[in-house]
Backbone bond lengths (Angstrom), bond angles and torsions (degrees), N, CA, C in turn:
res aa  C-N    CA-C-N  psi(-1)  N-CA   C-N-CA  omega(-1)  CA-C   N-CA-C  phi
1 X - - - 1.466 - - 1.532 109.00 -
2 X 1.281 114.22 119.25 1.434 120.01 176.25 1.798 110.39 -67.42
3 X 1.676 91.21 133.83 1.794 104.84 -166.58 1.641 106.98 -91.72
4 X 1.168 96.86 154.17 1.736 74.02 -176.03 1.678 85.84 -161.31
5 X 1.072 115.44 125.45 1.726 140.94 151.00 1.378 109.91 -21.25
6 X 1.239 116.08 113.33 2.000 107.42 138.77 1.974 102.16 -143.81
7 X 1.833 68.50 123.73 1.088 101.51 168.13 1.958 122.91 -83.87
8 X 1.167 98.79 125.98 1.557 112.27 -173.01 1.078 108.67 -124.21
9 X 2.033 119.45 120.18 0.949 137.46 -162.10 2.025 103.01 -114.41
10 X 1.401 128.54 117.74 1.657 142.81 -168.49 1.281 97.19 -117.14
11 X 1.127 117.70 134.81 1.504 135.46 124.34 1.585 120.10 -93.39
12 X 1.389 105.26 -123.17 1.521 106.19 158.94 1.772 145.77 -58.12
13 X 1.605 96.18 -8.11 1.244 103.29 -144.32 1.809 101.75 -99.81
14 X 1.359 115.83 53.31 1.213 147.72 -161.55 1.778 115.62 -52.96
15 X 1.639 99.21 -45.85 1.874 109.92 175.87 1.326 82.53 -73.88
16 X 1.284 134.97 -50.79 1.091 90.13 -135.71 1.739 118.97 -117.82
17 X 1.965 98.59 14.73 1.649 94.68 134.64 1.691 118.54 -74.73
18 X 1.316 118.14 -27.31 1.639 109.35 162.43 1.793 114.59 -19.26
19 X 1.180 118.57 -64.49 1.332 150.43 -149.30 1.303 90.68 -88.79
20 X 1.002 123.18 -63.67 1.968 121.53 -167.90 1.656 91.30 -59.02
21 X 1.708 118.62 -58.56 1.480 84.77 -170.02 1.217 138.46 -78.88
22 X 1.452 102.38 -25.58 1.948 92.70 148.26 1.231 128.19 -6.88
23 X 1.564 103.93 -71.67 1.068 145.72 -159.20 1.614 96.42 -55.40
24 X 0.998 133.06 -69.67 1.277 161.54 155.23 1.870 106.74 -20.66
25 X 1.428 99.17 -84.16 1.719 103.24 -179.28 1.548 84.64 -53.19
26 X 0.997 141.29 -78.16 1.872 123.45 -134.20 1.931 111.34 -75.67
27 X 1.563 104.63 -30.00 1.622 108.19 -177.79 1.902 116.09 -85.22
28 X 1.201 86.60 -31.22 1.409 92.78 -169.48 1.579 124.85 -100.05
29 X 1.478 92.86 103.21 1.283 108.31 -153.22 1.989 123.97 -121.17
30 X 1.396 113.06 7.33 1.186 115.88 -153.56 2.007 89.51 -120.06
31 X 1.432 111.27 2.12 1.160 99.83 151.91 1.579 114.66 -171.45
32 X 1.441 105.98 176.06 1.514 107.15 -174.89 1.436 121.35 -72.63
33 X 1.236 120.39 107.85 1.462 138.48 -160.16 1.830 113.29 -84.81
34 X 1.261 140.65 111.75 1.462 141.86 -170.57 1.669 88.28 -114.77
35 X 1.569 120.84 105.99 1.463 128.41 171.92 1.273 129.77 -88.37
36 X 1.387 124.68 103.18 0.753 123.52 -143.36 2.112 98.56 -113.85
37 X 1.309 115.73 102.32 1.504 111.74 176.09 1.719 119.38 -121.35
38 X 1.452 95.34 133.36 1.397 111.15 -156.50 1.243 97.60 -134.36
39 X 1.857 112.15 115.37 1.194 117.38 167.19 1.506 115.32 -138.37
40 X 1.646 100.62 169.24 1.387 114.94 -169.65 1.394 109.24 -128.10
41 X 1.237 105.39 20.61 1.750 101.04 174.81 1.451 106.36 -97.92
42 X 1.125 138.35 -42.38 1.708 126.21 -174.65 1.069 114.77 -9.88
43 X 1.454 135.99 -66.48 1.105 100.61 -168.76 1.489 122.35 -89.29
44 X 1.034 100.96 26.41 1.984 100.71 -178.07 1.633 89.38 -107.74
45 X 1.519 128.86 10.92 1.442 132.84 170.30 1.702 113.50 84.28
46 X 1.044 115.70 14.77 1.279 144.51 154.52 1.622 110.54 -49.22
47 X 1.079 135.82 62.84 1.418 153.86 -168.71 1.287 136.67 -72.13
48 X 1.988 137.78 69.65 1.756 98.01 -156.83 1.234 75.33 -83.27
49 X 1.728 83.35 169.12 1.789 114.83 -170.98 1.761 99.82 -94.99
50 X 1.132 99.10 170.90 1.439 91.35 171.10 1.532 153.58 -70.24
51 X 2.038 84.27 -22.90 1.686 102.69 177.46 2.057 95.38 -69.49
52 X 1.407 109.50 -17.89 1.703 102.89 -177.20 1.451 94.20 -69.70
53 X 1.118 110.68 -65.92 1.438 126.42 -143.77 1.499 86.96 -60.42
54 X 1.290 151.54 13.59 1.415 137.14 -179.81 1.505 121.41 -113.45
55 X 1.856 97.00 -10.64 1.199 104.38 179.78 1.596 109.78 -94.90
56 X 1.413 122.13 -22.63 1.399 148.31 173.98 1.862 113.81 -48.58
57 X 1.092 116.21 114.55 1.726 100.26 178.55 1.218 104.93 -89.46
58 X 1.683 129.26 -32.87 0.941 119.15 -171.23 1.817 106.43 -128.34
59 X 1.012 125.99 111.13 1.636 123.65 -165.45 1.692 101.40 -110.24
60 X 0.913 125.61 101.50 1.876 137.85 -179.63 1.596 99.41 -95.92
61 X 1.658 104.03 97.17 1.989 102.71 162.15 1.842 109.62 -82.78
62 X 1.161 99.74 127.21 1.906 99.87 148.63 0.718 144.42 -102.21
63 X 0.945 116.09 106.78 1.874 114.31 -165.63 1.783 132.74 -56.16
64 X 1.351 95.74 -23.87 1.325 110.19 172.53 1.515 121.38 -115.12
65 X 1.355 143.62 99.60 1.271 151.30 -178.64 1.338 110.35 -91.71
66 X 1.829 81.12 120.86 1.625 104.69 -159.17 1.958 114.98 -78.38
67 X 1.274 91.40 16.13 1.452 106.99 179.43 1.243 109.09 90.83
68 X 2.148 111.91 -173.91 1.200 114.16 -160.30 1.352 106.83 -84.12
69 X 1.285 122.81 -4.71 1.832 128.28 -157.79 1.146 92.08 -107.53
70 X 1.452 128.02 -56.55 1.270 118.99 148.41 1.894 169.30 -30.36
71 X 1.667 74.43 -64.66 1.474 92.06 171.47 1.091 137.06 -27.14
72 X 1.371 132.70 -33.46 1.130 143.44 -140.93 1.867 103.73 -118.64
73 X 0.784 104.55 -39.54 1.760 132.13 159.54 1.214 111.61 -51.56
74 X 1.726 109.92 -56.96 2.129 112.08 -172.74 1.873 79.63 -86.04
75 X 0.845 159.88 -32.88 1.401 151.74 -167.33 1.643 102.63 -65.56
76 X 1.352 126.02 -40.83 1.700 133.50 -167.13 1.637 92.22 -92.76
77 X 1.465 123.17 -61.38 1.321 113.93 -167.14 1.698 108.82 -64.07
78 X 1.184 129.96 -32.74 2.049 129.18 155.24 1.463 102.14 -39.11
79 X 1.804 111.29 -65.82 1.415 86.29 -152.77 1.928 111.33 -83.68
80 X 1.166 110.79 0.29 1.340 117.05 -173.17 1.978 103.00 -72.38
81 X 1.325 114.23 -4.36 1.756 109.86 -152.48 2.043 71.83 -115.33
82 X 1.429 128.97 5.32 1.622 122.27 166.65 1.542 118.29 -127.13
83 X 1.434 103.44 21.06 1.713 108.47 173.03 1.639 99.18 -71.63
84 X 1.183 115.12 133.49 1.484 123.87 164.53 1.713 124.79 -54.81
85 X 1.029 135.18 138.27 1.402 131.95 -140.02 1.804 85.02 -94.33
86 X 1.390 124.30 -38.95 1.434 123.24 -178.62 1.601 107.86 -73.95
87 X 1.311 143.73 -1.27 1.523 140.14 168.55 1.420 111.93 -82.66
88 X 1.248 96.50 94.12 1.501 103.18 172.05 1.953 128.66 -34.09
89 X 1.100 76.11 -60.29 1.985 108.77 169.56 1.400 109.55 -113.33
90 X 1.572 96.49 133.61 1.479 123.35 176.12 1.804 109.90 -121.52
91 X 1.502 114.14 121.27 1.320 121.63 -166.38 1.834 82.40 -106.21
92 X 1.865 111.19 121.99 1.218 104.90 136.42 1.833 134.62 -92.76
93 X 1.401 123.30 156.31 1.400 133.91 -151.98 1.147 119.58 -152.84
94 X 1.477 108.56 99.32 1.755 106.00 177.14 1.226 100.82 -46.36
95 X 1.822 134.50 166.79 1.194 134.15 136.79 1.258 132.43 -48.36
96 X 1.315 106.00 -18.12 1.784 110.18 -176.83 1.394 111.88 -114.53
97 X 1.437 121.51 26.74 1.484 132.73 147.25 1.296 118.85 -90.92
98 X 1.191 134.54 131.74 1.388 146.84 -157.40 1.513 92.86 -143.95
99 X 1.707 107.63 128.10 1.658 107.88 174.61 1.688 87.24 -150.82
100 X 1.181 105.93 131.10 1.598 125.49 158.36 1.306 123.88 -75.73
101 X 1.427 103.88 110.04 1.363 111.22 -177.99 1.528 119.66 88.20
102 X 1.241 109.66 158.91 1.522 99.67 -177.24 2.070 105.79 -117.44
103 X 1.602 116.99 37.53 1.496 104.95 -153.99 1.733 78.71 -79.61
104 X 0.945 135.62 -47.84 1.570 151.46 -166.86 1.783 108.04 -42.51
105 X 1.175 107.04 -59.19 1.986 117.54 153.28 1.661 99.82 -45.40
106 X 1.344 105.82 -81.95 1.887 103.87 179.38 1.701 101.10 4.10
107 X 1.443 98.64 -74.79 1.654 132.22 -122.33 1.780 90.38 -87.19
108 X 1.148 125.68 -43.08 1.452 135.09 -166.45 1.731 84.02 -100.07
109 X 1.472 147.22 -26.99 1.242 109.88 166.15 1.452 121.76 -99.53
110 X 1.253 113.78 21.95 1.555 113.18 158.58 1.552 110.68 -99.04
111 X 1.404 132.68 -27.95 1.609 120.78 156.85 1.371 115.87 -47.98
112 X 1.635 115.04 -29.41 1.238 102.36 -167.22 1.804 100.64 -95.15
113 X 1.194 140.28 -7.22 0.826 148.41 157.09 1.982 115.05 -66.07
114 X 0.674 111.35 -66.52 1.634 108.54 146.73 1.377 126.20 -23.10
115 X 1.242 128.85 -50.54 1.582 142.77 178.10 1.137 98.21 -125.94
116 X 1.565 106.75 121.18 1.811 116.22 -179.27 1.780 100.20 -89.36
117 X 1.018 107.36 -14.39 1.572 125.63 174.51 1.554 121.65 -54.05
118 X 1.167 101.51 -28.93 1.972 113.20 -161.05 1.768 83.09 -111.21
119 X 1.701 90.77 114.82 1.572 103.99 178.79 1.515 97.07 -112.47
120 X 1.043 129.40 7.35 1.898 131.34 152.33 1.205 131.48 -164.61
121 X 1.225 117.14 175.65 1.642 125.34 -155.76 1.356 106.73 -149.76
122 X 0.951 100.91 107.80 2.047 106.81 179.33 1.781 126.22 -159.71
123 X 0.908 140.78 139.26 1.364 124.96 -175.21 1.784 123.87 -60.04
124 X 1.217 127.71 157.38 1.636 123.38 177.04 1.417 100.46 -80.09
125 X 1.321 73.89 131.44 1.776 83.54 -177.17 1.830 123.69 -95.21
126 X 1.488 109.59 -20.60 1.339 140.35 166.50 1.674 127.50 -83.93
127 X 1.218 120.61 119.89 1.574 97.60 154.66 1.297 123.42 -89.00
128 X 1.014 139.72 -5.86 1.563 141.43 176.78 1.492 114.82 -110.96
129 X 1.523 98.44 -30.45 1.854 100.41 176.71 1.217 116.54 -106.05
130 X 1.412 139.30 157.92 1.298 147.72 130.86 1.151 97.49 -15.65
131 X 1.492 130.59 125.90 1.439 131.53 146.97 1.694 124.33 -172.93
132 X 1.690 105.53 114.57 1.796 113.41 -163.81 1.371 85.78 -84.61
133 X 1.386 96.79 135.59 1.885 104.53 165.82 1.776 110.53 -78.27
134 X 1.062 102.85 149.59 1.470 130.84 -174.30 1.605 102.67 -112.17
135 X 0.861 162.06 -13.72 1.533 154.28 151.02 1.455 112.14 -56.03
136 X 1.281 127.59 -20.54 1.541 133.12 -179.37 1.538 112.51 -166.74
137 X 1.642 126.20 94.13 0.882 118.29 179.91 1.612 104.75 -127.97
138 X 1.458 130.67 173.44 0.855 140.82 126.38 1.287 155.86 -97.23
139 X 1.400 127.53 102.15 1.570 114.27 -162.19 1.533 97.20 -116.75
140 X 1.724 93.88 179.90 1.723 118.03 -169.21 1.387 89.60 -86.67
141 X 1.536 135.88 147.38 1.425 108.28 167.28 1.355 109.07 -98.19
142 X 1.229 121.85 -11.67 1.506 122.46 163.88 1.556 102.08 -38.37
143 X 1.391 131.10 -74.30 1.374 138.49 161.15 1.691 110.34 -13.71
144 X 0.830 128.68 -77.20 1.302 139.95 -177.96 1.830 123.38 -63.58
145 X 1.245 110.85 -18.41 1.176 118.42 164.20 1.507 112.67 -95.96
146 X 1.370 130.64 -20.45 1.123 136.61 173.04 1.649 115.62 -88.13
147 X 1.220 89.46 -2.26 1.938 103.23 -173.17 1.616 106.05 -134.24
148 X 1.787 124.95 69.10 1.110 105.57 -168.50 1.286 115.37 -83.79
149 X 1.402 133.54 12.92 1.217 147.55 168.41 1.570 127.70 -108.06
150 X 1.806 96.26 43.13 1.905 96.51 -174.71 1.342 87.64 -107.62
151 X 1.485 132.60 4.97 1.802 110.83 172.45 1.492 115.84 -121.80
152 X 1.537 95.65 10.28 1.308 107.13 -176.48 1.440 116.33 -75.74
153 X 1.694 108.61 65.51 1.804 101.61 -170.15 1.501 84.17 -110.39
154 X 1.325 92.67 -160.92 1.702 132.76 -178.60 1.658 115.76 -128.56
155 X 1.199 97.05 -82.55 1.402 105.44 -166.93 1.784 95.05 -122.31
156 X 1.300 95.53 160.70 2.017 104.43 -178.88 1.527 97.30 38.64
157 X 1.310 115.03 95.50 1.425 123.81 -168.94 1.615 91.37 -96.79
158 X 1.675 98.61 -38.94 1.469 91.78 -169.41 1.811 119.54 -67.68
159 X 1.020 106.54 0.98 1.572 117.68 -164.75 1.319 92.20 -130.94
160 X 1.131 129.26 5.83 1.535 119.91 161.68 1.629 97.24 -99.30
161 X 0.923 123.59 -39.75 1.843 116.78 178.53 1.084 98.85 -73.59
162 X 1.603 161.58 -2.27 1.346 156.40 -148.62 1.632 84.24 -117.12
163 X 1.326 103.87 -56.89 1.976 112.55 -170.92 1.716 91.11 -74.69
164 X 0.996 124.34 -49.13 1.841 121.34 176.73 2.099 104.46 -32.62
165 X 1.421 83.59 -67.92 1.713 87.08 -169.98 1.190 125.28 -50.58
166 X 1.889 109.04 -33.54 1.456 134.25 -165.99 1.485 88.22 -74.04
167 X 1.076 147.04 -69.17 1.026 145.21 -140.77 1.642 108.29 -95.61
168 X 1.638 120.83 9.55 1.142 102.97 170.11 1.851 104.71 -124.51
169 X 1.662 92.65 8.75 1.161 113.92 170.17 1.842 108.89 68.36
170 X 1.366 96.79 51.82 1.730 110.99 174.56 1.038 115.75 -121.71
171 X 1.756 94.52 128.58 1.978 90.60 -175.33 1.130 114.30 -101.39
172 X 1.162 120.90 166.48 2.194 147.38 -149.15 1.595 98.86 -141.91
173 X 1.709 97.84 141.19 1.194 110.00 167.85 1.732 95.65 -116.08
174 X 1.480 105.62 145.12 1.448 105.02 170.43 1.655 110.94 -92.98
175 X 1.809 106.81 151.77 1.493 102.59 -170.83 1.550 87.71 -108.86
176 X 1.660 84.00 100.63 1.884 98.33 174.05 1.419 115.03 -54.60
177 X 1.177 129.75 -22.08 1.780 139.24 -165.35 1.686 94.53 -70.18
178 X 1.002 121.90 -42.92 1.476 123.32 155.50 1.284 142.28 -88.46
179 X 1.372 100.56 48.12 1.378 104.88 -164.03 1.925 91.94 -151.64
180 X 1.365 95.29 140.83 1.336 140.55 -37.58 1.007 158.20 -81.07
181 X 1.486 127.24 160.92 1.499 129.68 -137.55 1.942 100.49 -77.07
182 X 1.181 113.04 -37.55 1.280 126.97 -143.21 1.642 120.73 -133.39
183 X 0.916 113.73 137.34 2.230 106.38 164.56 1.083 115.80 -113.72
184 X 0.919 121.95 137.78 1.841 126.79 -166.48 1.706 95.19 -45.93
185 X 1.381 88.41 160.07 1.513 101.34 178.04 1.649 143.84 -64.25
186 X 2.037 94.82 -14.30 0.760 95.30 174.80 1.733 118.72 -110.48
187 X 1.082 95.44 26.58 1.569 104.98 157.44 1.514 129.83 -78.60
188 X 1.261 94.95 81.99 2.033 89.96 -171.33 1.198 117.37 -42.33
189 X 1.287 129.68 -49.90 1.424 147.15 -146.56 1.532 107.80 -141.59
190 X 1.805 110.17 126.83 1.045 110.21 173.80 1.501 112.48 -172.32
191 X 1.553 121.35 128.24 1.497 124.46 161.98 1.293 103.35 -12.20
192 X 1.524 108.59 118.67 1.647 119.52 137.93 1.861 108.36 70.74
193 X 1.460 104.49 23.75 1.474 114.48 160.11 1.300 107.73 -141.35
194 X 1.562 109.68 165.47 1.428 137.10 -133.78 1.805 73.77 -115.75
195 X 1.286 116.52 118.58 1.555 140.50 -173.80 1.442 101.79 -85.26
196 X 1.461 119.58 -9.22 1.741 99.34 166.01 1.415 111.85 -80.59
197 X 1.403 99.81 -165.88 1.676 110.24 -158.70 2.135 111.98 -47.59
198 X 1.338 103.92 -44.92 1.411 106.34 177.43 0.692 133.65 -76.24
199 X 1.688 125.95 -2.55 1.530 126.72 152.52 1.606 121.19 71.25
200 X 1.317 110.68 25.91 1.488 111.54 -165.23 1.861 108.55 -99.97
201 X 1.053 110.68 172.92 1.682 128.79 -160.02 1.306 83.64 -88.12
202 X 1.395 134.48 172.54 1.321 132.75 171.82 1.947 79.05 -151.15
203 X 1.440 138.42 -12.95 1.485 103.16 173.07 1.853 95.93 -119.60
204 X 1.382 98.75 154.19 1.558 105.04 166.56 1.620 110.84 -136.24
205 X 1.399 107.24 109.25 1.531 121.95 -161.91 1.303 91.72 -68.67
206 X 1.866 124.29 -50.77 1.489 106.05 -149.26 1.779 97.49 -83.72
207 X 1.398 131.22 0.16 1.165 104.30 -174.22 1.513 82.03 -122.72
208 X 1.229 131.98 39.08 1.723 137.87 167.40 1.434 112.18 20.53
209 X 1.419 92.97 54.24 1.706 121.91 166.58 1.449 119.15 -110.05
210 X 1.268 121.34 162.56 1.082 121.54 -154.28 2.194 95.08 -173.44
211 X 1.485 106.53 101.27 1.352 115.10 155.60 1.179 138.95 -161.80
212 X 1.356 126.39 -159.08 1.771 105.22 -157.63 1.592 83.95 108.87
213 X 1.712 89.71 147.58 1.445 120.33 162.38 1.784 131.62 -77.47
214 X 1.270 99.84 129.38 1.560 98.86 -146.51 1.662 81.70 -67.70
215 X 1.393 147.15 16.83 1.454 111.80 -152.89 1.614 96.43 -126.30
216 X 1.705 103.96 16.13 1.264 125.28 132.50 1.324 154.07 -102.66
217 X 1.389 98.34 3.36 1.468 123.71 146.25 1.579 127.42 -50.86
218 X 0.913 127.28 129.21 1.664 125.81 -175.05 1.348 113.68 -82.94
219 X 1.749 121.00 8.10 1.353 122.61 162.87 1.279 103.40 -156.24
220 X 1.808 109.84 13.91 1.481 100.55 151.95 2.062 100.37 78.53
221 X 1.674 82.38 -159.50 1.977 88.18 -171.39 1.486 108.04 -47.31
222 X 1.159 128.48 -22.79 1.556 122.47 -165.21 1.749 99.19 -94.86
223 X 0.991 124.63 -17.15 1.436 122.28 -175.59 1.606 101.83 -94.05
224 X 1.035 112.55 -35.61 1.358 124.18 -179.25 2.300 111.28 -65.44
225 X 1.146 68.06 -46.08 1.887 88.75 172.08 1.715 110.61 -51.02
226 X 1.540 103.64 -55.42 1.292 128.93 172.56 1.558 100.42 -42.90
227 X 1.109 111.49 -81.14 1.676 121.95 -161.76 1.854 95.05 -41.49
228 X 1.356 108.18 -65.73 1.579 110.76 175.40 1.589 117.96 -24.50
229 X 1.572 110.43 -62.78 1.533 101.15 -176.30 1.692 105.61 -67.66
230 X 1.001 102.34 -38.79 2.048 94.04 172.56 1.315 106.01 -34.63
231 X 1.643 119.80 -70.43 1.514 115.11 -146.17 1.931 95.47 -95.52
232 X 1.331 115.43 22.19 1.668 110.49 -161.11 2.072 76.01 -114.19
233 X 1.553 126.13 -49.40 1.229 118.67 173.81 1.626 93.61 118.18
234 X 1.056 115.26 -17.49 1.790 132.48 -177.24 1.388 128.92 -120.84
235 X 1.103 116.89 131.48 1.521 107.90 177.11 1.482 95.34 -68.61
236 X 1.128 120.65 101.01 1.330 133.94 159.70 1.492 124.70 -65.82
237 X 1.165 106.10 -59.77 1.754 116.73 159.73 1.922 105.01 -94.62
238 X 0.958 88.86 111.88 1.379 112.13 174.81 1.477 106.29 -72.75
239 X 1.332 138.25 -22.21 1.498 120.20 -178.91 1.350 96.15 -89.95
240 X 1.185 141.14 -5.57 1.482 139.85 167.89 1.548 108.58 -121.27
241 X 1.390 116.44 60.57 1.520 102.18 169.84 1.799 110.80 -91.74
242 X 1.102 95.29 153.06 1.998 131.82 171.52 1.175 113.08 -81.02
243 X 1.259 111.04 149.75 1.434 128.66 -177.40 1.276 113.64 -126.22
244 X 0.949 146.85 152.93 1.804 141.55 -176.72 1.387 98.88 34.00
245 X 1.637 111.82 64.16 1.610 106.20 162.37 1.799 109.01 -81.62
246 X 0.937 128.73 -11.85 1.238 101.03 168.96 1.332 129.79 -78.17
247 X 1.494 117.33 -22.04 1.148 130.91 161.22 1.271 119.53 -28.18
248 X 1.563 101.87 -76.81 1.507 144.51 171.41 1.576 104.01 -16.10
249 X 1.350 76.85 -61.65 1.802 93.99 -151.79 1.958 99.33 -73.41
250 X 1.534 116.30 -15.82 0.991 115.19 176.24 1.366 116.82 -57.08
251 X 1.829 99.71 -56.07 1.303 110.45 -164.61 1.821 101.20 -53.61
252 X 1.128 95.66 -57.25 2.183 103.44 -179.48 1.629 94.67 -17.98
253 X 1.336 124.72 -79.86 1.363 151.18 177.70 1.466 105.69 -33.46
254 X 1.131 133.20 -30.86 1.266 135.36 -174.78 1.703 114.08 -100.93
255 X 1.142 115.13 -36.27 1.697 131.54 166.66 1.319 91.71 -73.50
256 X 0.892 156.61 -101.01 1.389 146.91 -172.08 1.491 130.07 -37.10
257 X 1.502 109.64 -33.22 1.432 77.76 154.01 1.506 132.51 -119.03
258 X 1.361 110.03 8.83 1.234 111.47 142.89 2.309 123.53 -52.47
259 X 1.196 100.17 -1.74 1.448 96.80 169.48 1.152 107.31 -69.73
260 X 1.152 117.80 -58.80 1.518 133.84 -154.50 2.227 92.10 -41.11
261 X 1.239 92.36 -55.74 2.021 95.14 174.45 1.693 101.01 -29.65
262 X 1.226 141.22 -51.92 1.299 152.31 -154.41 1.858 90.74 -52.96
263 X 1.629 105.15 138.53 1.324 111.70 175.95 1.506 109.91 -72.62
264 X 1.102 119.31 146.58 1.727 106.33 -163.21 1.749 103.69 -133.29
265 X 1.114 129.83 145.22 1.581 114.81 -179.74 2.064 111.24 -57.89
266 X 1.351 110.59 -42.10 1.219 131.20 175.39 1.362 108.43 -26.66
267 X 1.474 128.24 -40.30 1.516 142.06 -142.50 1.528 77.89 -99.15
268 X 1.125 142.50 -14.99 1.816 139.35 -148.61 1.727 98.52 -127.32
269 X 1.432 94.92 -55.95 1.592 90.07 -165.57 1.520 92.95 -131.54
270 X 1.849 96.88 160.79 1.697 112.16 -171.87 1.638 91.24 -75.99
271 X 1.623 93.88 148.02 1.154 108.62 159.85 1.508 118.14 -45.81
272 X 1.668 121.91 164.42 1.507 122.68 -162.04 1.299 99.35 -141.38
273 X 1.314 128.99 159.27 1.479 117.85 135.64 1.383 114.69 -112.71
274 X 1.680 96.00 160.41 1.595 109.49 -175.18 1.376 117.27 -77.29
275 X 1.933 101.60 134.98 1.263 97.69 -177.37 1.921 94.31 -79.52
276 X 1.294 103.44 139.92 1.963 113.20 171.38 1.015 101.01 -111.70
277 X 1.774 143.10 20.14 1.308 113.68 176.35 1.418 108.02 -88.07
């Protein structure tokens, strides 16, 4: 069974890597998994507990958190120096992405097996810019060990890996099942996105994902739980089971892709990449 890395990047968001790795040991099953969780909250009291810490093979604390512009950057370059040298593929994973099942990995690491060329796999995160999402990606780790400076951003991380790849001349497949990320900006209001400034989806039925911060949820971890058994097809968490999930899960499917109708800058002007200097 081919082994393969995921790397999991924490701050605060403590339940609810609880929940992802569950999630993880019991669904994900079609290959040999090396877990890799790396956090920088301890000392701000940011705590895993122990039932976490048992599912974890490899758990990396930092003691010093390099901030919010940062953070997230010294969190990937730690855990990238404990990927196992035999994992072909290394999946990075916010803690607060939750995906059922692993057929979606399957499926995006046999394209990339097909083309030795495509050193990652992640959804567009931009309509006007270059930009690989970082909440769920897949990369080659050959790629990433040969590139120890692809997480070394700051700011627009996602458009710093878009200009990273471009410039070392590595090609990406996007994982359309999450896509799309976003509704133009001037959509105040809308099914199944997060109403602050970035406007992003927090459920994805066809790749039976589910993320975003519950503390924009209108009932929080238990609403969030909810959305999961919708796009998972199962009451998965049983203290929050659904009723007419197919319904449910229709409507998700129908708000989303009725976005795509939304006037978009893309339709006007060519895509760009961002200047980061």
């Amino acid at each position: 069974m081919k082994k393969i890395a995921i790397l999991i990047r924490v701050y605060n968001r403590i339940e609810d890597l609880k929940y992802n790795l569950q999630i993880i040991v019991n669904t994900w099953r079609r290959f040999d998994y090396h877990i890799i969780v790396v956090s920088n909250g301890y000392n701000d009291g940011y705590v895993i507990d122990d039932e976490s810490a048992k599912l974890i093979d490899d758990l990396v604390v930092i003691e010093n958190n390099a901030g919010h512009r940062k953070g997230n950057s010294q969190l990937l370059l730690e855990g990238i120096k404990h990927i196992p040298s035999d994992c072909e593929y290394t999946i990075i994973l916010e803690a607060d992405t939750w995906m059922y099942k692993d057929l979606l990995i399957r499926d995006y690491i046999d394209d990339m097996k097909s083309d030795k060329n495509i050193m990652w796999a992640s959804a567009d995160w931009y309509d006007k810019q270059y930009g690989m999402a970082t909440d769920f990606a897949i990369i080659r780790t050959q790629y990433i060990q040969e590139n120890p400076k692809l997480f070394d951003f700051e700011l627009y991380p996602e458009c710093y890996i878009a200009n990273y790849l471009r410039d070392t001349n590595a090609d990406y497949i996007y994982i359309t099942e999450n896509m799309p990320v976003h509704v133009p900006s001037y959509v105040f209001i809308y099914p199944y996105v997060n109403n602050r400034k970035e406007k992003r989806f927090y459920v994805f039925p066809k790749a039976r994902m589910v993320t975003h911060h519950i503390e924009f949820l209108r009932k929080g971890m238990a609403q969030k739980k909810r959305y999961f058994n919708i796009v998972a097809k199962t009451n998965y968490f049983e203290d929050t089971k659904v009723y007419m999930k197919k319904w449910k899960r229709y409507k998700m499917k129908f708000w989303i892709g009725l976005s795509k109708l939304f006037i978009k800058k893309s339709w006007f002007c060519k895509k760009v990449y961002k200047n980061l200097d």
